[in-house]
N, CA, C and O atoms as a MOPAC input file, in Angstrom:
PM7 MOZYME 1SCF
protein

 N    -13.87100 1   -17.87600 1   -33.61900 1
 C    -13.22300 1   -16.59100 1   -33.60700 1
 C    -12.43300 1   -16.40200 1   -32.32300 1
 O    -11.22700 1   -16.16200 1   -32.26200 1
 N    -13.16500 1   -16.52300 1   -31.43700 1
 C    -12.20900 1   -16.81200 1   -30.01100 1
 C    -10.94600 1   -17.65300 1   -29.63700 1
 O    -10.96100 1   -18.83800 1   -29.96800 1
 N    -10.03000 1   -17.23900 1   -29.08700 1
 C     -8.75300 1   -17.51000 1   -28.83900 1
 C     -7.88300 1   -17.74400 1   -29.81300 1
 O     -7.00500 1   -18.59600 1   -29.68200 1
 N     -8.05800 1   -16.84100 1   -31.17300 1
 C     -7.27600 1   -16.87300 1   -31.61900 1
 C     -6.04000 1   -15.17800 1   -31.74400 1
 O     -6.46200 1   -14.02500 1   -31.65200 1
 N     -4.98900 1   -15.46200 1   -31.89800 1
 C     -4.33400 1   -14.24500 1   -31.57200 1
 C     -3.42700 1   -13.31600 1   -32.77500 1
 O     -2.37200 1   -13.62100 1   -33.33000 1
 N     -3.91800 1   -12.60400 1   -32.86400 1
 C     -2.60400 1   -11.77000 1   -34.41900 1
 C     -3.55900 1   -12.23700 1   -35.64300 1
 O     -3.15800 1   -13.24500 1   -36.22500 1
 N     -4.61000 1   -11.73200 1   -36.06300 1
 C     -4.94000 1   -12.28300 1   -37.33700 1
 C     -4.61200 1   -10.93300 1   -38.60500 1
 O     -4.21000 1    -9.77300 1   -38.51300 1
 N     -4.89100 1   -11.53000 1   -39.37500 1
 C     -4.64900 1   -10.31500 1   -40.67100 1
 C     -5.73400 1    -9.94500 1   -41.09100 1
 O     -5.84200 1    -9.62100 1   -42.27400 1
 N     -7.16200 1    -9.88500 1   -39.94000 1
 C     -8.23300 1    -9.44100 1   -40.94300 1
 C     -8.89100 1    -7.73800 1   -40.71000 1
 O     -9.29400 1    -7.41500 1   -39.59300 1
 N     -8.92500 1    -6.97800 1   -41.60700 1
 C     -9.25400 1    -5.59200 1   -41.51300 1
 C    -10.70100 1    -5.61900 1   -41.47300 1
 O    -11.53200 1    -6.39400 1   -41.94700 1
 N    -10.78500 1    -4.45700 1   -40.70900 1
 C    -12.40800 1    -4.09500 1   -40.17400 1
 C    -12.49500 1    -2.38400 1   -40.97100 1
 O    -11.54900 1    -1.60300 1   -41.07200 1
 N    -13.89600 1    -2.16500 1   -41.44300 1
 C    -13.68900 1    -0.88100 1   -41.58200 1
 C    -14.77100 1    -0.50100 1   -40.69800 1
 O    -15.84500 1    -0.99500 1   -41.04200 1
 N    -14.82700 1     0.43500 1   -39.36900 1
 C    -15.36600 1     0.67300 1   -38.57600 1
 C    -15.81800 1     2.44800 1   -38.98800 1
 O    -15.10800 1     3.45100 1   -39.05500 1
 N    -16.78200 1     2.31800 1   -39.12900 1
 C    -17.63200 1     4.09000 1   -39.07600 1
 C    -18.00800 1     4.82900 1   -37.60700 1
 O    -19.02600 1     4.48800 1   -37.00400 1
 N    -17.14100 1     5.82900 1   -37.10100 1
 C    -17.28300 1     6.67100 1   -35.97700 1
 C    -19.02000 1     7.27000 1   -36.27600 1
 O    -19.94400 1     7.17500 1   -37.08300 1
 N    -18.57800 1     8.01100 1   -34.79600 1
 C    -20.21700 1     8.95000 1   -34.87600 1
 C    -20.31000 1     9.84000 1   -35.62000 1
 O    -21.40900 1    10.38600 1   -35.71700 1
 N    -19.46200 1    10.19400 1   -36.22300 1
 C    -19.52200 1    11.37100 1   -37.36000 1
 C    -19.64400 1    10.86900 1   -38.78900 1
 O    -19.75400 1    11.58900 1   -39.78100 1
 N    -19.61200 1     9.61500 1   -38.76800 1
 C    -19.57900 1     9.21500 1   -40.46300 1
 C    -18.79800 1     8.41900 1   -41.25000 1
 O    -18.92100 1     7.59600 1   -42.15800 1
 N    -17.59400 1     9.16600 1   -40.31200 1
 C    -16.52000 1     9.03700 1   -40.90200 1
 C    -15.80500 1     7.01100 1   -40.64000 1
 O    -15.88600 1     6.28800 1   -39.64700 1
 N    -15.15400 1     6.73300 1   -42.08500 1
 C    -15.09400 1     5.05900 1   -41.61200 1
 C    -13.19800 1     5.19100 1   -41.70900 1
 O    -12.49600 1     6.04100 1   -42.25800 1
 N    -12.93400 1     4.29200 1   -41.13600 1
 C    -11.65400 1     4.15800 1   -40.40100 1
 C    -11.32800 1     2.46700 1   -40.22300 1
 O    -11.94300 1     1.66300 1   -39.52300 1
 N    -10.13700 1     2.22800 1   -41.11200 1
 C    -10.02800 1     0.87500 1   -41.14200 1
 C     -8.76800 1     0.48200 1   -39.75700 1
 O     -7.96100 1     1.23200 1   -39.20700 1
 N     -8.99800 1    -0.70800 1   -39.58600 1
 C     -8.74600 1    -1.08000 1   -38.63500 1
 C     -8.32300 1    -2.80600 1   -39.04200 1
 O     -9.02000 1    -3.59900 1   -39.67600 1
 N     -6.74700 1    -3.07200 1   -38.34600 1
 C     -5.88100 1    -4.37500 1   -38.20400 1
 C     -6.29000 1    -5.08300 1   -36.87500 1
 O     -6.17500 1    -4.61200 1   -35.74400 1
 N     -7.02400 1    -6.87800 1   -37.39000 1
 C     -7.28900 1    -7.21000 1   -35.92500 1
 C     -5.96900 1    -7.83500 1   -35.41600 1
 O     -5.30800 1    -8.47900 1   -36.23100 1
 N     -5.43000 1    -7.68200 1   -33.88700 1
 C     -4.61400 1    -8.00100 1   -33.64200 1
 C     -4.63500 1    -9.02800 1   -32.49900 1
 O     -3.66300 1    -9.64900 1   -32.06800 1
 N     -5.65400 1    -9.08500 1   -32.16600 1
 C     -6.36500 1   -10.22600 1   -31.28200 1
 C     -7.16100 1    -9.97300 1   -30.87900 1
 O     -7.33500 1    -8.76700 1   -30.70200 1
 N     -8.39800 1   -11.11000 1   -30.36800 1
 C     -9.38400 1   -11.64300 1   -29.97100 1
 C     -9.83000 1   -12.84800 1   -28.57100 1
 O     -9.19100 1   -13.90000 1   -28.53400 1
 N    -10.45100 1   -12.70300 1   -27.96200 1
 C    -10.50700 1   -13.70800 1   -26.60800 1
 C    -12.03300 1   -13.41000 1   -26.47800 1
 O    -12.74200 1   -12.41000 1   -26.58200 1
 N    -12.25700 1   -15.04600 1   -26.13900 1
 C    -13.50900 1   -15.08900 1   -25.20800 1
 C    -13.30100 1   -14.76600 1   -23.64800 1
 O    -12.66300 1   -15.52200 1   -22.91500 1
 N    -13.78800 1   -13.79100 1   -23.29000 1
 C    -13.78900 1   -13.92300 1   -21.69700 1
 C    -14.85700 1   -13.55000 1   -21.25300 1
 O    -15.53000 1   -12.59500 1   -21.64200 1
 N    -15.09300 1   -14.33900 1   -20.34600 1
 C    -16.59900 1   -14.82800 1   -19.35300 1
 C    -17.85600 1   -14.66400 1   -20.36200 1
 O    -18.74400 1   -13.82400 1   -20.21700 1
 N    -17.76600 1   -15.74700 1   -21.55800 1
 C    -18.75700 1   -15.92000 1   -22.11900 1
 C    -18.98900 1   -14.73600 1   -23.56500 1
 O    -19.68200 1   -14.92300 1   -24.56600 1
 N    -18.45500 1   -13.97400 1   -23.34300 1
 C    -17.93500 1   -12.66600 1   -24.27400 1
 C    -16.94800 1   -12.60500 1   -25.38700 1
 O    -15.95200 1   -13.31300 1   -25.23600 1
 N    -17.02600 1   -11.93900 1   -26.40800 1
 C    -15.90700 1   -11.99100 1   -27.52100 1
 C    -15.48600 1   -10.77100 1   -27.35500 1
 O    -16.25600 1    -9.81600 1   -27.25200 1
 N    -14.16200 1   -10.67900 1   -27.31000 1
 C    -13.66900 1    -8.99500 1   -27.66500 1
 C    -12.47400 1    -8.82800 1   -28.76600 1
 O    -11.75100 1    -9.76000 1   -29.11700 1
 N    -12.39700 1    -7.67500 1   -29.18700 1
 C    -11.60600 1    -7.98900 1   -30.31900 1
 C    -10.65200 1    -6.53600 1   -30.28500 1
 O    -11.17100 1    -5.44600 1   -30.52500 1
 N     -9.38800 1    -6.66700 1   -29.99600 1
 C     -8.28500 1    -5.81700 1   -30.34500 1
 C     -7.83600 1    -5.83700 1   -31.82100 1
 O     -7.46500 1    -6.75500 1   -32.55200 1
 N     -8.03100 1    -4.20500 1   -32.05400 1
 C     -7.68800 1    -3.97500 1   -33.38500 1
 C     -6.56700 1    -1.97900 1   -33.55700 1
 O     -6.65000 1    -0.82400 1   -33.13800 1
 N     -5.87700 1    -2.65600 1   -34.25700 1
 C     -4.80300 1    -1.31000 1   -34.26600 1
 C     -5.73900 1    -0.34100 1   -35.54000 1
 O     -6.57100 1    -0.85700 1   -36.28700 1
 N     -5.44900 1     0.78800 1   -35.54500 1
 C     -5.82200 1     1.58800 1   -36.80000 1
 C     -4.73400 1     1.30000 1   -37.73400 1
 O     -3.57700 1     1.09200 1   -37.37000 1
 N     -5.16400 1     1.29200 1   -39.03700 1
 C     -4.14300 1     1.00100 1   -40.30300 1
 C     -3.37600 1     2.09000 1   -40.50600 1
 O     -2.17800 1     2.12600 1   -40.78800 1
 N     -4.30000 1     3.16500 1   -40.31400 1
 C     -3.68100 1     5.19600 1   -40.95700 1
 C     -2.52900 1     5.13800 1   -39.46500 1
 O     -3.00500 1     5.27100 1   -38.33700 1
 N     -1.55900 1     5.00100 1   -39.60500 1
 C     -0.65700 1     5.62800 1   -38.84900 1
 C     -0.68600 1     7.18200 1   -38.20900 1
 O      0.13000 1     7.80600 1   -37.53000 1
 N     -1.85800 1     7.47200 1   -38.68400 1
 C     -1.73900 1     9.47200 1   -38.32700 1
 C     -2.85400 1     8.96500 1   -36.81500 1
 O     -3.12000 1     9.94800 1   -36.12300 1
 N     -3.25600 1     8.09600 1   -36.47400 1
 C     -3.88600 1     7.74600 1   -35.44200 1
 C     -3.17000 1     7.98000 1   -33.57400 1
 O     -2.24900 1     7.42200 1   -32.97900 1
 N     -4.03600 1     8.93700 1   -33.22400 1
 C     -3.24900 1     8.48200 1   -31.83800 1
 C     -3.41800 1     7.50100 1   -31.07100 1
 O     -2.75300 1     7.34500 1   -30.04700 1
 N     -4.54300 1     6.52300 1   -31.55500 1
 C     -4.46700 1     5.26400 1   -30.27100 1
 C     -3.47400 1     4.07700 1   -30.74200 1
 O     -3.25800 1     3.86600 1   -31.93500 1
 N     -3.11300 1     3.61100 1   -30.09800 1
 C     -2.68200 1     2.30200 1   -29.73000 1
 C     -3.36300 1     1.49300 1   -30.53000 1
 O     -3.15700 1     1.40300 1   -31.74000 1
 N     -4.46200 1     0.67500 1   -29.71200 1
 C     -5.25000 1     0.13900 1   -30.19500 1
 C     -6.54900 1     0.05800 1   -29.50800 1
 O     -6.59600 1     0.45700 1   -28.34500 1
 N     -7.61300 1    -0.40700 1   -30.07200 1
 C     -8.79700 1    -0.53800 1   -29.58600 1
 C     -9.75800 1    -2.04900 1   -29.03500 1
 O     -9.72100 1    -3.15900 1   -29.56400 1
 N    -10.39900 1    -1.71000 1   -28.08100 1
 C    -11.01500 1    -3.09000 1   -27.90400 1
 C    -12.22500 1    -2.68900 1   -27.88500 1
 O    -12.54300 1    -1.61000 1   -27.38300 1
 N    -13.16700 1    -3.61000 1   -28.49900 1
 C    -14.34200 1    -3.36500 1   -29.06500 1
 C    -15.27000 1    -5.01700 1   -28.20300 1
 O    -14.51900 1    -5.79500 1   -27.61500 1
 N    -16.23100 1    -5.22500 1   -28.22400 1
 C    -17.15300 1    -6.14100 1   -27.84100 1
 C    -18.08500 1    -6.50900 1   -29.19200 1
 O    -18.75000 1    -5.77900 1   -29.92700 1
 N    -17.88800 1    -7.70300 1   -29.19800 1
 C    -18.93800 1    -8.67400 1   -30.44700 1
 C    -20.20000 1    -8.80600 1   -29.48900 1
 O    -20.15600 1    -9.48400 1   -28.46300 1
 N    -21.38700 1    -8.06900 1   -29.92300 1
 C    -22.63600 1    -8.64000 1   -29.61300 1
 C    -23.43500 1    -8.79300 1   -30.82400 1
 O    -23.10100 1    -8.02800 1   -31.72800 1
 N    -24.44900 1    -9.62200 1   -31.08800 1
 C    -26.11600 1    -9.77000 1   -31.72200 1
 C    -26.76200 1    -8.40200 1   -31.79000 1
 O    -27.46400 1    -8.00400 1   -30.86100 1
 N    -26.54000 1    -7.68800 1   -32.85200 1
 C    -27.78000 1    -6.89700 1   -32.96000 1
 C    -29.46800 1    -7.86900 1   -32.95600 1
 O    -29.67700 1    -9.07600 1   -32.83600 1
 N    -30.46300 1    -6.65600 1   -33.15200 1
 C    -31.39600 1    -6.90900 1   -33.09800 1
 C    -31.84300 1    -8.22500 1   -34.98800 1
 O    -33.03800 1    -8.30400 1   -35.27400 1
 N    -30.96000 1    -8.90100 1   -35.79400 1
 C    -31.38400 1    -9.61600 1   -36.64200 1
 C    -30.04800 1   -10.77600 1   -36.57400 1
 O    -29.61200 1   -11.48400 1   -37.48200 1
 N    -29.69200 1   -10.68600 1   -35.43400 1
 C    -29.07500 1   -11.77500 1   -35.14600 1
 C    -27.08900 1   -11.83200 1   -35.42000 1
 O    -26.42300 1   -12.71300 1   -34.87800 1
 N    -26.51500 1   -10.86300 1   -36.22300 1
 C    -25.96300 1   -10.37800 1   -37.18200 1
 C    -25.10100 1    -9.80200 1   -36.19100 1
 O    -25.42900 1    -8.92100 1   -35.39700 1
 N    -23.68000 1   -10.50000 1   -36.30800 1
 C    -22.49000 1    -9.42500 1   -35.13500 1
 C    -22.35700 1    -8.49400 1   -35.44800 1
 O    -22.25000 1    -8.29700 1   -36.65800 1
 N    -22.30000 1    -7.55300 1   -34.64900 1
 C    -21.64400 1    -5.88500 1   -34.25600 1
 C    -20.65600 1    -5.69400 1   -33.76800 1
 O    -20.39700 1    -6.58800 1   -32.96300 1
 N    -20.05100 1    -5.08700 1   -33.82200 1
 C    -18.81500 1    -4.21900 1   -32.57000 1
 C    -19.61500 1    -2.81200 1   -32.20500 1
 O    -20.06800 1    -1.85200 1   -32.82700 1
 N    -19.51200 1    -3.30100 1   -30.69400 1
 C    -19.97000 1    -2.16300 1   -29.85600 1
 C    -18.65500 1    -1.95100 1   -28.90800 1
 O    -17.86500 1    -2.79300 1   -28.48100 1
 N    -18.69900 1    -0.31800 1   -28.69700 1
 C    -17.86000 1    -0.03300 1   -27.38500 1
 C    -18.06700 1    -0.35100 1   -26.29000 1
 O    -19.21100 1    -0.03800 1   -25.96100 1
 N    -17.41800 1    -0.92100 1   -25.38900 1
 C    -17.45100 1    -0.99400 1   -24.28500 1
 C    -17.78900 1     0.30600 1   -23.16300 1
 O    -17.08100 1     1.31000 1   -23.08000 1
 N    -19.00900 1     0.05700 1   -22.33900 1
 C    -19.17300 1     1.75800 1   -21.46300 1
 C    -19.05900 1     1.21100 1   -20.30300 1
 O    -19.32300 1     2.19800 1   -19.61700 1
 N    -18.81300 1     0.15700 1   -19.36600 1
 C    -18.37000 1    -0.26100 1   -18.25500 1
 C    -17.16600 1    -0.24600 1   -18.23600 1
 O    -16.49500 1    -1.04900 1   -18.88500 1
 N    -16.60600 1     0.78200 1   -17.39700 1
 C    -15.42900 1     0.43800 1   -17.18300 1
 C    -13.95100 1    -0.26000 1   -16.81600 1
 O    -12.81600 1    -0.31300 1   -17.29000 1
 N    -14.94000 1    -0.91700 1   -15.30500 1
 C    -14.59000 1    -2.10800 1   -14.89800 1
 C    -14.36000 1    -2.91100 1   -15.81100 1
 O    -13.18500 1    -3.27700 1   -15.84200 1
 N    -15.17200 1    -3.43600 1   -16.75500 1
 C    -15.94900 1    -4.32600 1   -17.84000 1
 C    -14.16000 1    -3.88000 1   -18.88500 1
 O    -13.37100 1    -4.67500 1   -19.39500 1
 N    -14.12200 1    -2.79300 1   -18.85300 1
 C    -12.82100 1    -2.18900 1   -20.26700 1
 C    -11.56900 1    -2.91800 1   -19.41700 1
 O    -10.81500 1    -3.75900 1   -19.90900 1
 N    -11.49400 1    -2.34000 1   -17.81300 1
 C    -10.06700 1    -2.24400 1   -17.46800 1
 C     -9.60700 1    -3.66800 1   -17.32100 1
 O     -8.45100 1    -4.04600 1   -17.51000 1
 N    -11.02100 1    -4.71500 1   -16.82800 1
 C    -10.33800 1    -6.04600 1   -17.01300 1
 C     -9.95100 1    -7.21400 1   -18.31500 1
 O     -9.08600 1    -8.08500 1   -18.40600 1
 N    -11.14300 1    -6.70800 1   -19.31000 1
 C    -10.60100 1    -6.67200 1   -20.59900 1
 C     -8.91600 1    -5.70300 1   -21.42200 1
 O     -8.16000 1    -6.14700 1   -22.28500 1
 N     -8.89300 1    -5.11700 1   -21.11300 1
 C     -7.29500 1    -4.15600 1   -21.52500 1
 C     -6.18000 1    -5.16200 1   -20.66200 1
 O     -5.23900 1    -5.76800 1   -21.17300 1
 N     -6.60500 1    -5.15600 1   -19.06800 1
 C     -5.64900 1    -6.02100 1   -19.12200 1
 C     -4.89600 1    -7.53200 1   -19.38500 1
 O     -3.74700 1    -7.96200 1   -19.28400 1
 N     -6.02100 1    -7.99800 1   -19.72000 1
 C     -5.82200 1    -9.04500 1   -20.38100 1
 C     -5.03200 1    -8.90400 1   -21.53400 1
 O     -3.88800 1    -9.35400 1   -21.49100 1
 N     -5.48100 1    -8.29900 1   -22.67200 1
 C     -5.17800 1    -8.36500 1   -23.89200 1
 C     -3.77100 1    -7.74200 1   -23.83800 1
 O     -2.87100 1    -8.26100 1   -24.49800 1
 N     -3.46300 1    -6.28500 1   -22.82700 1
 C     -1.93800 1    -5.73100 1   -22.68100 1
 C     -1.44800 1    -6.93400 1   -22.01500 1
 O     -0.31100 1    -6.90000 1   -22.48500 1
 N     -1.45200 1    -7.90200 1   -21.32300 1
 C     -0.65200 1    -9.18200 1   -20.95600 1
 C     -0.15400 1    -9.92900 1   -21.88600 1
 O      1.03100 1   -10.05900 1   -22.19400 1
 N     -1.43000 1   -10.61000 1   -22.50600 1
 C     -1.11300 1   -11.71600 1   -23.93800 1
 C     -0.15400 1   -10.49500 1   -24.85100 1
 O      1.07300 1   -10.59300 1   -24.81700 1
 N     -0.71700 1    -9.53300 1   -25.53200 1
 C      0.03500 1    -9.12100 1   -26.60600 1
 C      1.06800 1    -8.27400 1   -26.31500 1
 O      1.76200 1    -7.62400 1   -27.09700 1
 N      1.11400 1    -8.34300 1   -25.00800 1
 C      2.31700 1    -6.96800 1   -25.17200 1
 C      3.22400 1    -8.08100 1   -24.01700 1
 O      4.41700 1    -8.24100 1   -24.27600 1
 N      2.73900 1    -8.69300 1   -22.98900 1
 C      3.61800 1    -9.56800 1   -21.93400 1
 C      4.21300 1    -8.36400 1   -21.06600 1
 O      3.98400 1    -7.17300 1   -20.85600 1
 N      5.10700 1    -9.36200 1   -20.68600 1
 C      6.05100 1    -8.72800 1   -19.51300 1
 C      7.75500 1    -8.69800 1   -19.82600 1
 O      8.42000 1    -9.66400 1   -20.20200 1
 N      8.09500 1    -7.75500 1   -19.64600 1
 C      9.98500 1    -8.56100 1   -20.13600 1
 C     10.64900 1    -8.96200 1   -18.79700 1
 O     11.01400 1    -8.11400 1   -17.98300 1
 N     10.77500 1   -10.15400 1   -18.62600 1
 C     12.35200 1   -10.40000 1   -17.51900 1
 C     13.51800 1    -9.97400 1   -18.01700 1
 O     14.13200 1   -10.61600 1   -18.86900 1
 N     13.99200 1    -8.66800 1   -17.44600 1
 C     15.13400 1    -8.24800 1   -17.96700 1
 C     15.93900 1    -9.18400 1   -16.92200 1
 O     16.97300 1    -8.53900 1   -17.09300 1
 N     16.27900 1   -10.03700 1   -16.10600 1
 C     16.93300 1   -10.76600 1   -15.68400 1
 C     17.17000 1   -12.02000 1   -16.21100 1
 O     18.10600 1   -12.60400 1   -15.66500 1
 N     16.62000 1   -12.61000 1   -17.09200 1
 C     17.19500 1   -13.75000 1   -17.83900 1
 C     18.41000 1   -13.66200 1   -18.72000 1
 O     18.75200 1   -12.55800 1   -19.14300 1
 N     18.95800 1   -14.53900 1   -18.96700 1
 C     20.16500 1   -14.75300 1   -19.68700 1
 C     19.59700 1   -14.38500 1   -21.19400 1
 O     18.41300 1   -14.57300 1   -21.47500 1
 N     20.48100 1   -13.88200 1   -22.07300 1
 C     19.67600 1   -13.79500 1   -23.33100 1
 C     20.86600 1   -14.90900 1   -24.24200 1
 O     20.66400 1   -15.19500 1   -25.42200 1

C-alpha cells in the first residue's frame, strides 16, 4: 500500500455523529515506519481539501484509519504529502 500515489480507491469513512462520508484516495506514504493515507471527499459540498488519516491495527489485528492528534506528528506528515501532490511551480523555467 505504501508509496504508491493517486489511486482510485474510495473509502467510506463514518464521523462522530454517524454520519458516513465517502472519500477519493489520493495518496499514500510510508513514513518512519507508518502508513498515512490522503483522501479528498467525493460530495463536493465539502469544505476540506483533503484529509490525512493514519493506518493502525486495531485491537483484532484488522486496519483502521485513525486521526492523527499530534500535531507535530500532522504538520510533518501534510507537508510531505502538500510537496509530492501538490509540488512547487518554477515560474522561471522556459515552458
Amino acid at each position: 500500500m505504501a508509496d504508491d500515489l493517486y489511486g482510485d480507491e474510495i473509502y467510506t469513512l463514518t464521523d462522530e455523529d454517524g454520519n458516513e462520508n465517502q472519500f477519493e484516495l489520493i495518496g499514500n506514504r510510508e513514513i518512519d515506519g507508518s502508513t498515512y493515507l490522503a483522501l479528498v471527499p467525493i460530495d463536493d459540498n465539502e469544505e476540506e481539501e483533503y484529509v490525512i488519516l493514519k493506518v493502525e491495527l486495531d485491537d483484532d489485528g484488522e486496519e483502521s484509519l485513525v486521526t492523527i492528534n499530534d500535531d507535530d506528528e500532522f504538520d510533518r506528515v501534510a507537508d510531505i504529502f502538500d510537496d509530492e501532490l501538490f509540488g512547487t511551480v518554477d515560474y522561471d523555467d522556459d515552458i
